[in-house]
Phi, psi and omega in degrees: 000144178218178155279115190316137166217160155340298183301291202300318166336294151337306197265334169330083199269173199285171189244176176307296166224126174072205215232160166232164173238173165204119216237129187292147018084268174300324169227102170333121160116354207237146166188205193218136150238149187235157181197186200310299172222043165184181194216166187225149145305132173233171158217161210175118215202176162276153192183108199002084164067008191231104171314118192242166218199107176225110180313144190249341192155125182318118175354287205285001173251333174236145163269176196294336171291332180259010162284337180314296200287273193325339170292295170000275058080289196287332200253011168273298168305331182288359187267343126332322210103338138351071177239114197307265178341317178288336172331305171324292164354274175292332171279353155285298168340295199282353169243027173295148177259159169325305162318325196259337199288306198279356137304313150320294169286357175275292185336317202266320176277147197264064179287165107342149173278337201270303179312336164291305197288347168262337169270343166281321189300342205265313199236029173249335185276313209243340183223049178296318189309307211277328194350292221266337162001128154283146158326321195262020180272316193296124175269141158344303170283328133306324156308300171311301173311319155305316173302285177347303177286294170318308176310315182307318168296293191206139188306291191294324173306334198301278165339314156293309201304291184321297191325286182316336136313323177247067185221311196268330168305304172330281188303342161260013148276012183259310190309294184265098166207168199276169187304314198275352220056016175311153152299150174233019165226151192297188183273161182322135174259011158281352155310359187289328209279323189261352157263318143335337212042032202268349200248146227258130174295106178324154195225100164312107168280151192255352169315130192200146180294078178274359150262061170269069167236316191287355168317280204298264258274017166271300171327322194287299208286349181329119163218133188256178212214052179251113161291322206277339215246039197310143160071059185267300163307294217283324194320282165350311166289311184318311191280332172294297209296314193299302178327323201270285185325261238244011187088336189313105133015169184265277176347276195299329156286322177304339190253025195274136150287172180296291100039339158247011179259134192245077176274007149252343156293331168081046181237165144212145173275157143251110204287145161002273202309340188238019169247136192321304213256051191008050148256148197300164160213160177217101178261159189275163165224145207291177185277359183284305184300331159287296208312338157326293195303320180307294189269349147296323180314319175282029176249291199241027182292137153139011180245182189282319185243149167337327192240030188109178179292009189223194166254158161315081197312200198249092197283034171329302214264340170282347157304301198317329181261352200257279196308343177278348168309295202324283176110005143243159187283054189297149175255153169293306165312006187287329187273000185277336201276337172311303178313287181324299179304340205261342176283325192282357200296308194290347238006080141317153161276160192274351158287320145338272190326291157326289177318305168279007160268337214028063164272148158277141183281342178070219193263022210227121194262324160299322178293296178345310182277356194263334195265089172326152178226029174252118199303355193274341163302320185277329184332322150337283193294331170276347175265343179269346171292292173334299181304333197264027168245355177275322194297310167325312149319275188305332180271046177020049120038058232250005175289164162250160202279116194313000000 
């Protein structure tokens, strides 16, 4: 410790790396940081039991007498209780932007990557305007009027928008909040829309494959007409028939490697990282289901994925022709949804069912214990989903699809 003068001030020189302090001699609590390239007045005090170090001003912009008097000034408030830094804080806090809100909460949260990259693509779609927004500008009645404008476009996009929104709103009211932890932003004002009742009750689609001869015999004649895309169709055909077979998501089929298939156990996996609710699953697979499995290997074994070096890409234009065979608009998910009605068909059991779906048991503690994770239980059940979609085939089936 010395006593501060103008000179010693001065004469002080910068440190190399990091910072030093220098503390007066003469008024307890006033000092100097000194740092890489420049140097400063501090105070520094205690403030309900937690040290606190608070700048008064860069050397070359205040002399040492009115740093003095600012200290003064400064260790009078922390002595008050008075702590100038969390102030800070909390008036930076309170001037987040929407952007910085929907940066965070992805940052912080243990998203997917495909699932991150869809709530920014979500709220990059319906609120590019607001990014640079502060949070505490968006009012209710601006939200509403924004929901509004959204509806007109799209129902379901709407609905996600609102989610996605009070998702990123949550989490930066968690975020900004005071020494005690009050939140220092209102509550979401996308409540508005759920107080209002405004927001339109999802609709369970019912769609589902009730024909399968017009499936298969649509499938066999299926022909795409691509220089660039060889072997578009059969890809197609393959990447459909697994979906009806095994229940698979578009996503988790589409990523499967060679490397998550055991054919000799008569399994394939669906890894953590690529199943929705991010558990692993390992399912049997029916005999329909290897001889598949069979004729992709001889198309692309010795590559990384099923389908080739890459994942099963986005077969846009061969749907489009598949469904004019059909003569309905089938999705892909109609088969997972195809599967699941045909299991409950067999009465399968619904811990079964949830498995070979990998659905989460929720809250249901009794479903929790039903549920195996050894793939030779279900094995029964996949082969018996398989058989009744051949059987169904062969007694030509004459519905049209719902």
């Amino acid at each position: 410790m010395v006593k501060l003068t103008a000179q010693y001030v001065r004469d002080l020189s910068l440190t190399d790396q990091g910072q030093r302090l220098v503390v007066d001699s003469a008024q307890p609590g006033f000092g100097v940081r000194v740092g890489k390239t420049s140097k400063a007045y501090i105070a520094e005090s205690r403030v309900r039991g937690k040290t606190c170090r608070v700048t008064i001003g860069r050397t070359d912009k205040l002399t040492l007498p009115e740093a003095r008097k600012l200290a003064v000034k400064a260790l009078a408030e922390m002595a008050d209780g008075r702590d100038r830094n969390a102030e800070k804080r909390q008036e930076r806090a309170k001037l987040m932007t929407l952007g910085q809100a929907v940066e965070g909460w992805l940052n912080e949260r243990d998203h997917r990557v495909g699932t991150a990259n869809q709530y920014r693509d979500t709220m990059d779609r319906e609120f590019s305007d607001w990014q640079n927004m502060q949070l505490r500008q968006i009012t209710p009645k601006v939200f509403q009027t924004r929901f509004h404008e959204m509806m007109e476009r799209t129902q379901t996009g709407a609905a996600l928008a609102v989610r996605t929104f009070k998702s990123c709103w949550n989490w930066a009211r968690a975020e900004v909040t005071d020494a005690e932890g009050r939140a220092l932003l209102p509550e979401c004002p996308a409540e508005i829309v759920r107080a209002k009742k405004l927001m339109p009750k999802a609709k369970r689609k019912q769609t589902y494959v009730s024909n399968w001869c017009a499936f298969f015999d649509a499938l066999e004649v299926l022909e795409t007409n691509s220089n660039r895309h060889q072997g578009a169709d059969e890809n197609f055909r393959l990447f459909i028939e697994l979906l009806a077979r095994t229940g698979l998501r578009r996503n988790e089929a589409a990523n499967l490697r060679w490397s998550d298939v055991n054919m000799e156990a008569r399994t394939l996996t669906i890894t953590a990282d690529r199943a929705k609710n991010g558990e692993a699953l390992t399912l049997p697979m029916s005999n329909q289901t290897v001889e598949l499995f069979e004729r992709v290997r001889d198309r692309t074994e010795g590559q990384t994925y099923l389908w080739g070096a890459d994942p099963y890409g986005d077969p846009r234009r061969t749907l489009m022709a598949f469904r004019e065979l059909l003569g309905w608009n089938l999705n892909f998910h109609d088969l997972r949804r195809s599967f699941a009605t045909i299991a409950t068909e067999l009465d399968i059991q619904q811990s079964k069912i949830m498995r070979l779906l990998n659905h989460a048991t929720g809250a249901s503690v009794t479903l929790g214990y039903q549920v195996s994770k050894n793939p030779e239980t279900l094995r029964s059940s996949v082969q018996e989903i398989s058989d009744f979609i051949d059987d169904c085939r062969r007694m030509k089936v004459v519905n049209n699809a719902a």
